[in-house]
N, C-alpha and C positions, 0 to 999 in steps of 0.2 A: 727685798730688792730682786730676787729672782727670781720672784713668780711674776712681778713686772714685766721684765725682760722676755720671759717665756709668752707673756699676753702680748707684747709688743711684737714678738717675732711672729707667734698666730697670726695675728690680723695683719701682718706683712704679708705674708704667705696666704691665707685669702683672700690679699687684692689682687693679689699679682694671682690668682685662679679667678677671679670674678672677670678679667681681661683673656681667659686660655683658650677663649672662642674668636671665632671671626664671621661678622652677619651683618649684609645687607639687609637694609627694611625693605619691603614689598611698595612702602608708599614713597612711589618715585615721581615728582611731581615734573613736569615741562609744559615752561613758560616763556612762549620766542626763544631767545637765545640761553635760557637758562636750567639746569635739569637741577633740580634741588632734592633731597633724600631725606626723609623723615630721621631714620637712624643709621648710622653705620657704627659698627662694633669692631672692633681692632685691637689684636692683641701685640701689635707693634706700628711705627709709627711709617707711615709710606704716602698713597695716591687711591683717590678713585680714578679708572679712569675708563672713560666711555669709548665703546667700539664700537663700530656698523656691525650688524648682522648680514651674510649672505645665504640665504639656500639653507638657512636656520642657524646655521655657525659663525661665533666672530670672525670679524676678521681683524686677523693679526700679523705683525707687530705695531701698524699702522691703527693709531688711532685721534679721535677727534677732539678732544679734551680732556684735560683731569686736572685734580685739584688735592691739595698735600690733606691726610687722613693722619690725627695724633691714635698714638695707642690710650683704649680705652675707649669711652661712648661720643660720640661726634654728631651733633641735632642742628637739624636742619642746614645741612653739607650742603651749600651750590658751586655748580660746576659751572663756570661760564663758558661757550661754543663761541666760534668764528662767526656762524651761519645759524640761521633756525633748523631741527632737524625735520626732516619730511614728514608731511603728515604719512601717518597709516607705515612707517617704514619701522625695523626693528633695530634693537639697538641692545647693547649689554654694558652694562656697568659691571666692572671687574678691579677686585682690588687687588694692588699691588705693594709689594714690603719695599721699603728704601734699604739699599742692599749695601750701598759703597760711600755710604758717608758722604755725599756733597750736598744733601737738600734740592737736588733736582732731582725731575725726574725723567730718567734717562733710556729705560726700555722702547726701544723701536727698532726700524730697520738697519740691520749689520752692530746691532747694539743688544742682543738676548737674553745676555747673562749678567746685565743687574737690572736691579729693580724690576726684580720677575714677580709674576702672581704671585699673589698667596694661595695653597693649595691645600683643598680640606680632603681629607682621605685620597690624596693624587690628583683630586679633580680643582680647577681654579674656583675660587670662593668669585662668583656672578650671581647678578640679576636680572635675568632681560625682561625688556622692555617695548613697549612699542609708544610712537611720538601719537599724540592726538590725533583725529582726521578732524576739518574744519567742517 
């Protein structure tokens, strides 16, 4: 019975390390209003959420959609937008942790300290991107 229990707690403890990364996939697809993500990886349960680029950097806190991210592997994530994004314009998809327990998601302007990036070695876990040109 207790070498059960020891095989049971292993493979507890390597699922919860198969989740101890956090990774956008590169194949970021946008279609009109839609930006959809081949993988997103999450080691806690939050938001993608997409930001304009300026002058090569997001901008932040202001951004133009996202969509709730479960912890663990997430296939084919769509974000649906207000607007279509520009063609040939850049863009970053940046993951965010749900910080404060409500299921929204609440990081924006005069609001910083929850629902903040996730951050891989200090630097926030992004993808960028650029929309189609027609």
């Amino acid at each position: 019975m207790r070498i059960i229990a020891l095989a049971a707690a292993a493979t507890l403890a390597m699922g919860a390390a198969a989740y101890a990364d956090n990774e956008i996939d590169d194949d970021i697809r946008v279609a009109g209003t839609t930006v959809t993500f081949e993988e997103i990886e999450a080691d806690q349960s939050g938001y993608i959420v997409i930001h304009e680029v300026a002058n090569g950097v997001p901008v932040v806190p202001g951004s133009l959609a996202h969509a709730p991210v479960l912890a663990g592997d997430n296939d084919d994530l769509a974000v649906t937008l207000d607007a279509p994004l520009t063609p040939g314009a850049g863009y970053v998809a940046m993951l965010h942790v749900e910080t404060n327990g409500n299921s929204t998601y609440d990081f924006g302007e005069g609001s910083t300290d929850v629902d903040t990036p996730v951050l891989d070695d200090g630097e926030p876990e992004m993808e960028m991107f650029a929309a189609p040109s027609n």
